[in-house]
C-alpha distance (Angstrom), angle and dihedral (degrees) to the residues before:
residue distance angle dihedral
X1 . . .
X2 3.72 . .
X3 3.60 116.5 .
X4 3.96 129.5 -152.7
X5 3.66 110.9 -147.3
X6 3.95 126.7 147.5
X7 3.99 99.6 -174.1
X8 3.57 107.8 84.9
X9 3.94 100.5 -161.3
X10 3.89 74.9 60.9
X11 3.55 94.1 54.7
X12 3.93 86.1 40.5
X13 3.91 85.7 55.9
X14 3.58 102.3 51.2
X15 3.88 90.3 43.7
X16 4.32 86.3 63.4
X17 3.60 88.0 41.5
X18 3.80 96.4 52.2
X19 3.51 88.9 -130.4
X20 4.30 86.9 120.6
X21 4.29 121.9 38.6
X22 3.42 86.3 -157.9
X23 3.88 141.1 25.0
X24 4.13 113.0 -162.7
X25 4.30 133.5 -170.7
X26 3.94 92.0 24.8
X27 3.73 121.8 156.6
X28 3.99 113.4 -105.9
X29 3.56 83.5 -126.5
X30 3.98 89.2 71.0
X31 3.75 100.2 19.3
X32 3.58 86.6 71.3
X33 3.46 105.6 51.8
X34 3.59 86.7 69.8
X35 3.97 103.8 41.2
X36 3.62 98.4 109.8
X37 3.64 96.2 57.0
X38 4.06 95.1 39.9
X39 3.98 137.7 38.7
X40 3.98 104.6 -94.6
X41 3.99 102.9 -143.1
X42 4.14 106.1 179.0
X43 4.33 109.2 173.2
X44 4.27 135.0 156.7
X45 3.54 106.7 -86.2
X46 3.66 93.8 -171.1
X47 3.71 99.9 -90.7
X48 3.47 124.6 143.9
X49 4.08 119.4 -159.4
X50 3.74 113.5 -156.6
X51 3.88 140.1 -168.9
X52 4.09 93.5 -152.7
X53 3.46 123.5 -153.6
X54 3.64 125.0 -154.1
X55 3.67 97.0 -132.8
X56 3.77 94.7 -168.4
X57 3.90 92.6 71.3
X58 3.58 145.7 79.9
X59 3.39 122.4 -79.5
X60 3.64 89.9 10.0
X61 3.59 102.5 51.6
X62 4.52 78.6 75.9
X63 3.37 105.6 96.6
X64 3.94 91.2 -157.5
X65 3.87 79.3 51.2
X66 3.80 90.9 56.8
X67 3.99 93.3 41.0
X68 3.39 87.2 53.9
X69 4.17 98.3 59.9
X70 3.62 81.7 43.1
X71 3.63 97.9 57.7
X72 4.24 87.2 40.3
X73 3.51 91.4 60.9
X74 3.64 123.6 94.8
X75 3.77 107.2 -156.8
X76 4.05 94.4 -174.5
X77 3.52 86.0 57.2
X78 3.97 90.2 58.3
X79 3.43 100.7 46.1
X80 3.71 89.6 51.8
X81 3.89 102.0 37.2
X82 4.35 89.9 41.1
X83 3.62 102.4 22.2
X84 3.19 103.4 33.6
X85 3.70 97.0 -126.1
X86 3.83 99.9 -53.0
X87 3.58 108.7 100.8
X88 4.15 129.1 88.1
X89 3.84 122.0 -123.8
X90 3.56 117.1 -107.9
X91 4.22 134.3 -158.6
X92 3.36 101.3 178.9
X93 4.11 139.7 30.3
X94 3.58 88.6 -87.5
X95 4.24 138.9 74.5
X96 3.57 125.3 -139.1
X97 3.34 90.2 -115.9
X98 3.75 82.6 88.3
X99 3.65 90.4 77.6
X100 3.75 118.9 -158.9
X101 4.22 91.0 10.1
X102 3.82 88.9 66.2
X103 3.82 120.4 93.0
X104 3.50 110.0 -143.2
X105 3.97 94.4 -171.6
X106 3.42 96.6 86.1
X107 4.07 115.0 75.6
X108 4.18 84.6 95.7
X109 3.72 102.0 61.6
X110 3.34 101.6 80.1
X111 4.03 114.7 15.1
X112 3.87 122.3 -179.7
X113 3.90 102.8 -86.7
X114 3.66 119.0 161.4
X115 3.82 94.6 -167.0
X116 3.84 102.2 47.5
X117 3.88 92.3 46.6
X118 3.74 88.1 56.4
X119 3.77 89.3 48.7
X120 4.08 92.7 46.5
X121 4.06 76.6 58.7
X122 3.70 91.5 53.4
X123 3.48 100.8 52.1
X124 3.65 86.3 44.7
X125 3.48 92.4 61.8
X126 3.75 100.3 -115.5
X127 3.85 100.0 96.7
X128 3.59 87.8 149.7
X129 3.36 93.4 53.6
X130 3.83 128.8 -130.7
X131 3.97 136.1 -124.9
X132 3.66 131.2 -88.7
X133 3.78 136.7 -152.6
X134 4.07 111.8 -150.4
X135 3.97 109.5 -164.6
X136 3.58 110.9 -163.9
X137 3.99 139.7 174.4
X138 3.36 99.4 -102.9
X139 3.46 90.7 -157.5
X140 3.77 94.8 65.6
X141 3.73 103.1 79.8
X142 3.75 93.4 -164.6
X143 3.47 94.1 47.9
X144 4.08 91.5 55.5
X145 3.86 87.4 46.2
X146 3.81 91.4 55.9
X147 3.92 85.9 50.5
X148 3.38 86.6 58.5
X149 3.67 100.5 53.1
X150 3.54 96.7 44.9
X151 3.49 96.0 40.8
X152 4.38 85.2 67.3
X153 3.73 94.0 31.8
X154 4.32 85.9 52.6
X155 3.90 83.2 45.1
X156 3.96 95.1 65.7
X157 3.99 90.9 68.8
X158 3.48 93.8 41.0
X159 3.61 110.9 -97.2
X160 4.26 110.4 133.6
X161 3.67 109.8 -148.6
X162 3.48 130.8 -162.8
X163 3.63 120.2 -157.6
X164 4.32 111.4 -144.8
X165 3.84 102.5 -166.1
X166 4.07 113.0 -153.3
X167 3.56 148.8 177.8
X168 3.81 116.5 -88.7
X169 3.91 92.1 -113.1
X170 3.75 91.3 41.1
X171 4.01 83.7 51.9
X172 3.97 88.7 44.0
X173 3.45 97.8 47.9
X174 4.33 99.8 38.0
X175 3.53 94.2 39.3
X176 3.59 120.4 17.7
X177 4.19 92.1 33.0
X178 4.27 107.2 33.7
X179 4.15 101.8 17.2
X180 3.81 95.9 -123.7
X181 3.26 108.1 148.0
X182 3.77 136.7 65.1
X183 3.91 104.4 -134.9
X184 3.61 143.0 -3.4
X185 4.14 143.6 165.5
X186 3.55 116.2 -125.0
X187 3.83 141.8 145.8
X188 3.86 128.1 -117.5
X189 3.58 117.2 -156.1
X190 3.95 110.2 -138.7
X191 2.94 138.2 -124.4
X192 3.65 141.1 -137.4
X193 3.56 102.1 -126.1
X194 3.65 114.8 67.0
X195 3.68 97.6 -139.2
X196 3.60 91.0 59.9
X197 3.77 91.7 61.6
X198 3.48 97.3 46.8
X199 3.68 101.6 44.4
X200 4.07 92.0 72.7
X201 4.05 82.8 75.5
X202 3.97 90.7 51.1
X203 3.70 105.4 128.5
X204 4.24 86.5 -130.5
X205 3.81 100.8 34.5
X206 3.90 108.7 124.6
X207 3.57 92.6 -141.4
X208 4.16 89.5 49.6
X209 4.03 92.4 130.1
X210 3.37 100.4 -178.6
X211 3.85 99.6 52.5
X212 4.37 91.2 -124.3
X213 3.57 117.6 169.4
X214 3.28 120.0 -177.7
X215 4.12 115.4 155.1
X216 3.79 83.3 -164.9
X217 3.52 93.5 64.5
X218 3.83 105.1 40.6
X219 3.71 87.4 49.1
X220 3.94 90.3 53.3
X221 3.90 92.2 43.9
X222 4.24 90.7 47.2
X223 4.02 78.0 62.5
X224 3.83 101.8 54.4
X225 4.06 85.8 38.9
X226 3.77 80.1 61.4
X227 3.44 112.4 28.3
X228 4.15 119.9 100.1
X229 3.90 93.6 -171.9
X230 3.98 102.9 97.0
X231 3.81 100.9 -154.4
X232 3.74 91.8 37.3
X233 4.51 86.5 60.9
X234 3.40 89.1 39.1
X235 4.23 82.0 63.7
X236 3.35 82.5 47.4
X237 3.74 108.7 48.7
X238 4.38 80.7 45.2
X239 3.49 92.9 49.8
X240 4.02 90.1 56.3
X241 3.52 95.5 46.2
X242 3.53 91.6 60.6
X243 4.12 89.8 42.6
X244 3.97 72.4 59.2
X245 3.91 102.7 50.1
X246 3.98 102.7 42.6
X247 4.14 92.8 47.0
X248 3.58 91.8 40.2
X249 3.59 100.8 -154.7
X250 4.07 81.8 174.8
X251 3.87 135.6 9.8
X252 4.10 104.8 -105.8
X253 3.69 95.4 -141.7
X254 3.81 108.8 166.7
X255 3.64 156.1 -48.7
X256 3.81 101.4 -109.9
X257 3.91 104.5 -134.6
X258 3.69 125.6 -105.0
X259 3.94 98.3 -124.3
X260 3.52 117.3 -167.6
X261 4.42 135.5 177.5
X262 3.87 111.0 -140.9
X263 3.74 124.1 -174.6
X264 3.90 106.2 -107.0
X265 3.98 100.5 -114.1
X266 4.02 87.0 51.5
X267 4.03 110.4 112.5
X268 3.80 126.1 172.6
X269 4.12 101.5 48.4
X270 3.77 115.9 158.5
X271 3.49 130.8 -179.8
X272 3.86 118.6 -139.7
X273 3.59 110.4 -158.4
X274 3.75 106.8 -125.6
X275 4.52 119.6 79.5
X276 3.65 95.7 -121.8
């Protein structure tokens, strides 16, 4: 019996009472409280958190500006401070749950480093840094506690950030629909075909949120589109995800982690990495 429930001190109460086996996409927060009386199973589920970037505006349309947020941010402070703990770092716009499509080569690029972000912002001419404007779902709890985080971590090389909390179809329709807005934090569910991951980054892609353009990359994904050779797409689909990480149209944060409550005597769980 499958049940539907979207309160999770519900689901929280019906795990004590035995009424549910096992309780799935609960907060760490709560998942915890009950961890020595249940297994604890946290796993990818094909997420992928972003800060985006509205490449198409000024300071942000820099890509030493944009390299430079990515190198202030500390990503294992996020997934403690908003997920509390379970969540898996990310360098590019996809999670390892993708298996042979993910390029693991990338985690070096850009490293947390204080002193060369500031100096990216020097030599981008903003070594006084500038102010920021984060719209976020307000809805998504997680999403308004990564604000947070990276609105303090930002403030250490001098960028001030204001956070503008709004409704989910205010959010869809501002920033998702009409580009007005300079950056946000939201979560992209994956997908399970590569291409569909990638193409939010296509320079002509209506749904392109953060305005990148990048000839490089649209020419490189028009070859996996087409290509029927398996490992030579799988170059492909690589090669774009590291287009991705070095111009840093968005900071990669994280795939928040699937955390689920199982009764104790239940073997055999496996995640499958899609919501539904």
């Amino acid at each position: 019996e499958i049940y539907i429930m979207s309160d999770e001190n519900a689901i929280l109460s019906a795990l004590q009472s035995k009424q549910l086996d096992i309780g799935q996409l609960l907060s760490a927060e709560n998942a915890k409280t009950l961890a020595g009386k249940f297994q604890l199973f946290s796993a990818p589920q094909n997420m992928v958190q972003v800060l985006g970037m509205n490449n198409s505006v000024a300071p942000l349309d820099n890509p030493l500006v944009r390299q430079a947020i990515t190198m202030a941010i500390n990503k294992d402070e996020v997934i403690e401070g908003a997920m509390g703990g379970f969540g898996t770092k990310l360098y590019s716009n996809f999670s390892p749950i993708l298996g042979t499509y993910y390029n693991d080569r990338l985690s070096e690029i850009y490293k947390n480093d204080l002193s060369q972000a500031k100096a990216l912002l020097n030599v981008a001419g903003y070594s006084n840094g500038f102010n920021l404007t984060i719209t976020v779902p307000a809805n998504y709890r997680i999403h308004m506690d990564t604000a947070q985080i990276i609105a303090k971590q930002l403030s250490q090389i001098g960028i001030n950030c204001k956070i503008q909390p709004v409704e989910w179809t205010t959010w869809l329709d501002q920033v998702y629909t009409k580009f007005d807005y300079q950056a946000t934090v939201i979560a992209f569910g994956g997908k399970l075909e590569p291409a569909e991951v990638l193409r939010r980054y296509y320079s002509s892609y209506k749904r392109n949120f953060t305005r990148y353009n990048n000839p490089v990359f649209d020419e490189t994904f028009d070859k996996a589109e087409l290509e029927t050779d398996q490992s030579k797409r799988i170059k492909y689909y690589k090669f774009c995800q590291e287009l991705l990480t070095k111009s840093a149209p968005a900071v990669f944060i994280a795939d928040p982690n699937n955390t689920v409550l199982l009764r104790k005597d239940i073997r055999g769980y496996e995640t499958y990495p899609v919501q539904f």
